[in-house]
Each structure stands twice: as C-alpha cells, then as structure tokens.
TORROPA-341565 format. One line per field, with one value per residue (C-alpha): residue number from 1; x, y, z. Coordinates in Angstrom, 1 decimal, decimal comma. Example, Ala and Ser with C-alpha at 12.3 -4.5 7.8 and 13.67 -1.06 7.14 Angstrom:
# TORROPA-341565
seq	(1 2)
x	(12,3 13,7)
y	(-4,5 -1,1)
z	(7,8 7,1)
# end
This chain:
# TORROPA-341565
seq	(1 2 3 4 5 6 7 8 9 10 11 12 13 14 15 16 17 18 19 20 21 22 23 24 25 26 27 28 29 30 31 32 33 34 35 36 37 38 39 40 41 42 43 44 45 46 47 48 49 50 51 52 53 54 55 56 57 58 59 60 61 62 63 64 65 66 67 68 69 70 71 72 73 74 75 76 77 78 79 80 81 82 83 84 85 86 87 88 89 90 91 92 93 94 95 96 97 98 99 100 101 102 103 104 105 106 107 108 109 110 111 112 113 114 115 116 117 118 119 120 121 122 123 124 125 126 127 128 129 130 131 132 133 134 135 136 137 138 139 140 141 142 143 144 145 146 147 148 149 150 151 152 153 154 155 156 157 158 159 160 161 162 163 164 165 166 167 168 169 170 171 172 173 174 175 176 177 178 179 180 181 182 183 184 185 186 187 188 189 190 191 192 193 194 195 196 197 198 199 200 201 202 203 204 205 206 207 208 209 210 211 212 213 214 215 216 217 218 219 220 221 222 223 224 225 226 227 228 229 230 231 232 233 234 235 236 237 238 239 240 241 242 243 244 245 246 247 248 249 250 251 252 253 254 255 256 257 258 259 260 261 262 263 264 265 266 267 268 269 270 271 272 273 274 275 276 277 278 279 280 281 282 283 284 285 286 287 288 289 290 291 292 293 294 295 296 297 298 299 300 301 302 303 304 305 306 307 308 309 310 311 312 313 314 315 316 317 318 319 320 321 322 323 324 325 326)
x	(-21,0 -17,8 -17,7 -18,0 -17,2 -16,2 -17,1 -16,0 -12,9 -14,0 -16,7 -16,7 -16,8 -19,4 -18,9 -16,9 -16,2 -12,3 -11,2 -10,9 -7,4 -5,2 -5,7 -2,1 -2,6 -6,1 -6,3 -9,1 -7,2 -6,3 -4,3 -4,3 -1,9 -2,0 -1,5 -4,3 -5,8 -6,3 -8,4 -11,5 -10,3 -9,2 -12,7 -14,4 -12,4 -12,7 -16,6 -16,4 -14,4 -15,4 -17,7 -21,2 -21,7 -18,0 -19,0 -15,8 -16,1 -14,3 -13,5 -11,9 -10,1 -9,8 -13,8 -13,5 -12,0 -12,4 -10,2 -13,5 -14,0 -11,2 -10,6 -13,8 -13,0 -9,6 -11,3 -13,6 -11,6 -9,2 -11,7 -10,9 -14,0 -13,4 -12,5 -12,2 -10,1 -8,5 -7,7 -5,7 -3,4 0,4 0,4 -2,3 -0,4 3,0 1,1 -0,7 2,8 4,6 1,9 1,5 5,8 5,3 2,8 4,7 7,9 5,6 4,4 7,9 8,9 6,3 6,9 10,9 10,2 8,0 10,7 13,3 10,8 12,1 9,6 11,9 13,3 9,8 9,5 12,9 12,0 8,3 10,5 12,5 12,2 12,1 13,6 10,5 11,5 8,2 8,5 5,9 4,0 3,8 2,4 0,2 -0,8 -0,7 -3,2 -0,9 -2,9 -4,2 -2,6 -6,0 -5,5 -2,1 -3,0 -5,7 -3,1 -0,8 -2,7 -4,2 -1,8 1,7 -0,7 -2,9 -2,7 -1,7 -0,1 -0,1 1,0 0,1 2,9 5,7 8,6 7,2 9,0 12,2 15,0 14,9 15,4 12,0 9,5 7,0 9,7 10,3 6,5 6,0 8,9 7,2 4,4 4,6 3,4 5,6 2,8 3,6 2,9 4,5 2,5 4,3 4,7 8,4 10,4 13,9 13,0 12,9 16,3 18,1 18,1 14,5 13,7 16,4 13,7 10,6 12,2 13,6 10,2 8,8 11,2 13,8 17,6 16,7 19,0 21,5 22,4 22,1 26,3 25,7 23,0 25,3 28,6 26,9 24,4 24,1 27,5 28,3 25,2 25,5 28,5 27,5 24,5 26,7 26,9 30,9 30,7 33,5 32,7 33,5 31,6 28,5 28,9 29,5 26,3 24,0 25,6 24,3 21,2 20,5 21,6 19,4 16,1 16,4 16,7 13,6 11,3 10,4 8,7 8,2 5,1 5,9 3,6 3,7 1,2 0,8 -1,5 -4,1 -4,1 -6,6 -9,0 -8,7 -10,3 -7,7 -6,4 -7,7 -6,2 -8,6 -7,3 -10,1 -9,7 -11,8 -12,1 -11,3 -14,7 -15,2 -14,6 -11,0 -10,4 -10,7 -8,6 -6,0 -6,1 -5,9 -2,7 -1,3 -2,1 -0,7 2,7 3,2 2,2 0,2 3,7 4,8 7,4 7,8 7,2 10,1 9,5 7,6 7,4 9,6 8,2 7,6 6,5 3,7 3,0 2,3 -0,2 -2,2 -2,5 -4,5 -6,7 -9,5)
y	(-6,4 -4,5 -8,3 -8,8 -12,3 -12,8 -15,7 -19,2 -20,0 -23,5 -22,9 -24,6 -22,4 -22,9 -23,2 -19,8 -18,6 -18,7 -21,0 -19,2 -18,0 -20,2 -19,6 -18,4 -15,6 -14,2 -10,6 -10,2 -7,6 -4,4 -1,5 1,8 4,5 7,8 11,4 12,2 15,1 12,6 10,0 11,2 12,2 7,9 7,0 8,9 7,1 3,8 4,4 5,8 3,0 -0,3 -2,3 -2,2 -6,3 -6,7 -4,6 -4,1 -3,1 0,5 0,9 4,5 3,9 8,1 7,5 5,1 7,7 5,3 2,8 -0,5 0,5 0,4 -3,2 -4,4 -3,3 -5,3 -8,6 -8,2 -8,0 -10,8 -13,4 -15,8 -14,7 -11,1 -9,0 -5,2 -2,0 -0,4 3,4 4,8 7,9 7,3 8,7 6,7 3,3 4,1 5,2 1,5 -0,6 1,7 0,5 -3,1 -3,5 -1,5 -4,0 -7,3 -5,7 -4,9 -8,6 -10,1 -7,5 -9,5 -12,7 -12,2 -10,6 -13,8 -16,2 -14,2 -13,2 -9,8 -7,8 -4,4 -5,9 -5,2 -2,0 -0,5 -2,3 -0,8 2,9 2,6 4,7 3,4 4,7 7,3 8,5 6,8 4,4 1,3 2,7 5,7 5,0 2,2 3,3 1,8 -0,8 -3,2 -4,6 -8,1 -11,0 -10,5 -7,3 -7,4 -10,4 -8,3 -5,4 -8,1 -9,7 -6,4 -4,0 -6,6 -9,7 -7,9 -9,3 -6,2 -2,8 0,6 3,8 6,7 10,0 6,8 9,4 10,2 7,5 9,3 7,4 3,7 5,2 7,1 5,8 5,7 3,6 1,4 0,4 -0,2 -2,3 -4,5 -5,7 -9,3 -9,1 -8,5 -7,5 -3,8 -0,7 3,1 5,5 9,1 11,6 12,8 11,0 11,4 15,1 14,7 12,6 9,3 8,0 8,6 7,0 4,3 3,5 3,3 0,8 -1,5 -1,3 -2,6 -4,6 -5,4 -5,9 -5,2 -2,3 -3,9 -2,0 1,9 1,6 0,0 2,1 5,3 3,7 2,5 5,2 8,4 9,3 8,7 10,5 13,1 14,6 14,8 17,0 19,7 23,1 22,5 18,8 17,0 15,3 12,2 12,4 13,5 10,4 8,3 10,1 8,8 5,5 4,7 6,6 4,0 1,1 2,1 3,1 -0,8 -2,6 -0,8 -1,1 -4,3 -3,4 0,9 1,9 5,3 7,8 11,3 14,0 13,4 10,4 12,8 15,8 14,9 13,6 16,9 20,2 23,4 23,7 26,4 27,3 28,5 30,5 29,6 31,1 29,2 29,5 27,0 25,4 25,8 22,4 23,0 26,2 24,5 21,4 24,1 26,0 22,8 21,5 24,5 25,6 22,3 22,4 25,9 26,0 29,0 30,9 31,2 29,0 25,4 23,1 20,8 18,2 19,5 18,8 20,1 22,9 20,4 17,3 20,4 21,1 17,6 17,3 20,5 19,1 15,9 19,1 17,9)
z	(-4,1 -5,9 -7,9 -11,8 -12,4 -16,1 -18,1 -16,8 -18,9 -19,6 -21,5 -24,9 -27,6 -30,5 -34,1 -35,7 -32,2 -31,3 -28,5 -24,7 -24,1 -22,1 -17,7 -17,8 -20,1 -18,1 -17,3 -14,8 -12,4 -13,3 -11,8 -13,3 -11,6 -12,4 -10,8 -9,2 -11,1 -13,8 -12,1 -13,2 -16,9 -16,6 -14,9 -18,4 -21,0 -19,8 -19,4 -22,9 -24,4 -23,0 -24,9 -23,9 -24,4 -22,0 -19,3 -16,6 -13,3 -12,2 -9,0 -7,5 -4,6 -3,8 -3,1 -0,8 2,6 5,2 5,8 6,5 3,1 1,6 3,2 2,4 -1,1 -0,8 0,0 -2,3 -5,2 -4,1 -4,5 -7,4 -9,7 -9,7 -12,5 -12,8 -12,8 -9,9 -10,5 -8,0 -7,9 -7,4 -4,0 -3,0 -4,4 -2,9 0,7 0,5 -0,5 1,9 4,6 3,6 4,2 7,4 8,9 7,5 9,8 12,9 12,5 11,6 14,9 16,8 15,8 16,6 20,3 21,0 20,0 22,2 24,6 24,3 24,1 24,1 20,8 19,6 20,7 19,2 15,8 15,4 16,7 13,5 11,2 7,7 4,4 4,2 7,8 9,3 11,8 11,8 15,1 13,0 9,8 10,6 14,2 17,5 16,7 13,6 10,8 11,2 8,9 7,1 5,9 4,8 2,5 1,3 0,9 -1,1 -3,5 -4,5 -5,2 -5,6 -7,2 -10,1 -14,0 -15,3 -14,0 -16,2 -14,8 -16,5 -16,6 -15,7 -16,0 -12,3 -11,3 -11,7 -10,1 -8,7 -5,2 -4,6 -3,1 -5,6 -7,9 -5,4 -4,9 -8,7 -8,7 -6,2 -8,6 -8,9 -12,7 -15,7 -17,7 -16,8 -19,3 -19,0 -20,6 -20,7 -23,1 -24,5 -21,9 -24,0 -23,6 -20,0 -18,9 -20,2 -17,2 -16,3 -19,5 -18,5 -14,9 -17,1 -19,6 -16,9 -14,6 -18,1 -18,9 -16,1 -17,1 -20,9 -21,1 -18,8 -14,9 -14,4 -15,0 -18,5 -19,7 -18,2 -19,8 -23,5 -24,0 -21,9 -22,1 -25,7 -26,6 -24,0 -25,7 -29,2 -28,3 -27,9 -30,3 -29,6 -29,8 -32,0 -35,6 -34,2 -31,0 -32,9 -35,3 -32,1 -30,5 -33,7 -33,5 -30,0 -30,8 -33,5 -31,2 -28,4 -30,8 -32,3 -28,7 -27,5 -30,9 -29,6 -26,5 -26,5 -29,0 -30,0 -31,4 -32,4 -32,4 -36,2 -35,0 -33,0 -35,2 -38,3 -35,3 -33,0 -33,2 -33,2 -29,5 -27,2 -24,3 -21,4 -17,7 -15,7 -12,1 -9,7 -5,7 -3,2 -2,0 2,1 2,5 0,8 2,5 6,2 4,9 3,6 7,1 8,8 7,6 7,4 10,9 11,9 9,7 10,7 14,4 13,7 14,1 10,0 11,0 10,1 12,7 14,8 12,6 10,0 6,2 4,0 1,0 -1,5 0,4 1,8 -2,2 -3,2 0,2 -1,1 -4,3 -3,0 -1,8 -4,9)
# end
C-alpha cells in the first residue's frame, strides 16, 4: 500500500538494548532532492546501503506520471505510521510547492469573493500572474485542488522529518524559485550536499549555509559587508599586503563559524577506495518515444515557423524542459 510502519516507539527495550529515541527526535519522513539525472544513481545507493534487518521504503515520485497517483501517493504517506524516502528531482519539488501556494490563493481567492460576494474579485485574483509569471487558472487548471489535496501537498513536501538536497549550490540566490521552495520546509533538520561550493560563488555558498542554518551568518548585507568583500580583494595578483592579510583574517573567521555545522571532505577520503578514473564518450540516440516528445514541444514552442512563439519560453527555460526528456 506505499506504507512501511516502523517500530512502535513505546516499545520497551530489553536488557543491553539502548532505550527508543525520544518522539521529538523521530525521523520517519524523508525528502531527497536532487537533479534529475541523478534519481536513479540516488534510488541505487540507498538500495545498496540500507540495512537489510531496517528495510526503508523508496518511493520515486518521476514514476508516478499521473496526477491520481501521485495523490494517492500523498495520502498515503501522510498517515501517522508511515515512514520512508521520497526522491524527487528539484524541478519536480519546486513545480509541486509552486502548485500547492497556487491552490491555497485560488481557495483564499474563493473564500474572499464569497465574503464580498464579488465574484469578479475572484476572477482577477486566479488571472494574476504570480512571481513565476503563471497565474493560478494556469498552473493548476480550471478545475482548483480540493482542501484534501493541498493538505496532502503540505504535509508532504513542507512537513517531512528531514530535507537533503543533493548539488545545493542549485539553489543559487534566495530569489529563484527553487530557493524559495526549499526555504518553505517546515523542518530545520535540513542537509546541503554539493561539491566545491567556495569555488562556485560566496554568496551561493552564503544561500546553502543559511537554508541550513538560517541567520547563522547573519543577512545577505552582513555576510557581503564581513566576508565577501574583505576576501574578494585579497584574491587579487595586484592585491595590497594588507588586504591579503585582511583576506586570511576573514577566511579564518568564516572557516571556524561554519566547522560546527558544514562536514568537509576532500578527494583524499575517496581515493585509496576508487579504481583509476576513466572517462568514456558514449554517443547514444534519442529513443522514439524521446524523439516525438522532442518534436512535440518544439513544434509547439516554435509554431512550426523557427521562430519563438508569442509567449513562448525563453532558450534556457526550453534547455532545462528537454532535459526532463529521460
């Protein structure tokens, strides 16, 4: 039934065996969030790695295409009992938060228009687009989602135990859309997994620390005014003595207020336990099912004509659609 109940917690332990851990510190739910050509690579380690005597539950939601399912799914896993992972792709976790504040303003719409018995109020509200340019008619369709389904939509994406996201330096800035979602998650038990984010940007490594762990490095203006700067312009082959010394200062400052919550590892770690990399160009053709979802959406887009549509995505947004092509 898409259920694994776990243990009841008030079992009494016998002799040797440690006591249950307290209700408040239960992890039953699980979200995993990653790009999407990773799911399955996730779906593998996790079958790979959990204990055969503690089976968990792994759930794809990428599987499940229709939306019944996906629903069903939602109730299911919302029930007290259950336990499990939810792997998900970013995409598909922003799309579902993105929906699930879309149908609490249609319904707060509703609700308004009744008590002013103005139903054009309604209208112009649900016409609106949102911050993602979709309006409310738009993204979750003439027919809104009942109260059901956008308590289902809550407590399992904004009410899980625990929340990783894998390649966090996606999150980029707190004003994209996918930030925005993550930030919604009810839990603070919340893990970033990327690989050399101070390679990246500061200040995308400044949105992955404070998703973790919010206000730890201050506001954006702090972190910009105490760190980025200072260590910004003693990076430079030109860069003063006294700038570079400033630079290491911060540098040091910054490493010791995040040693207590970012686990850092280097390649050092992997390398007795891996074989010698190989690097493989493996050219493989589109199946026909790809091919007529490629020619679909780009027929659509570009009207047939080469030309972008009235209306139509932009390069990129069209890049990251293709790419769900899997």
């Amino acid at each position: 039934d898409g259920v694994h109940a776990p243990s009841p917690m008030g079992d009494v332990p016998g002799p040797g065996t440690p006591a249950p851990r307290p209700e408040h510190l239960a992890v039953r739910r699980v979200i995993i969030a990653c790009p999407v050509a990773v799911l399955l690579n996730w779906q593998r380690e996790l079958s790979r790695w959990v204990p055969r005597d503690a089976p968990v539950r792994v759930w794809l939601l990428e599987t499940l295409a229709k939306k019944e399912l996906r629903a069903h799914f939602f109730n299911s896993w919302n029930v007290p009992a259950a336990s499990g992972v939810l792997l998900l792709s970013h995409d598909m976790y922003r799309m579902l938060v993105s929906r699930l504040l879309k149908g609490k303003q249609h319904q707060a719409a509703q609700r308004a228009a009744a008590e002013a018995d103005d139903p054009r109020a309604a209208q112009q509200m649900l016409a609106a687009p949102g911050e993602d340019g979709s309006s409310a008619r738009v993204l979750i369709g003439a027919s809104a989602l009942t109260e059901a389904d956008l308590k289902g939509l809550d407590q399992a994406l904004l009410q899980a135990d625990l929340v990783i996201t894998d390649e966090a330096h996606k999150l980029k800035n707190e004003s994209t859309q996918l930030s925005k979602a993550f930030k919604m998650a009810a839990t603070r038990r919340r893990l970033a997994l990327t690989g050399t984010p101070v390679q990246n940007n500061l200040l995308e490594y400044f949105v992955m620390v404070d998703w973790v762990r919010p206000g730890a490095l201050g506001t954006r203006a702090d972190f910009q005014a105490n760190f980025v700067q200072a260590i910004e312009r003693g990076q430079h082959t030109d860069s003063s003595a006294e700038d570079v010394a400033t630079m290491r200062k911060r540098a040091y400052v910054l490493h010791k207020t995040l040693a207590a919550f970012v686990h850092r590892k280097g390649y050092a770690v992997l390398a007795q336990g891996l074989p010698p990399k190989k690097e493989f160009v493996v050219v493989v053709q589109l199946s026909p099912l790809q091919k007529k979802l490629y020619r679909a959406y780009c027929s659509t887009v570009l009207g047939g004509q080469g030309q972008a549509a009235p209306g139509g995505s932009t390069l990129f947004r069209d890049y990251q659609t293709l790419l769900s092509v899997w």
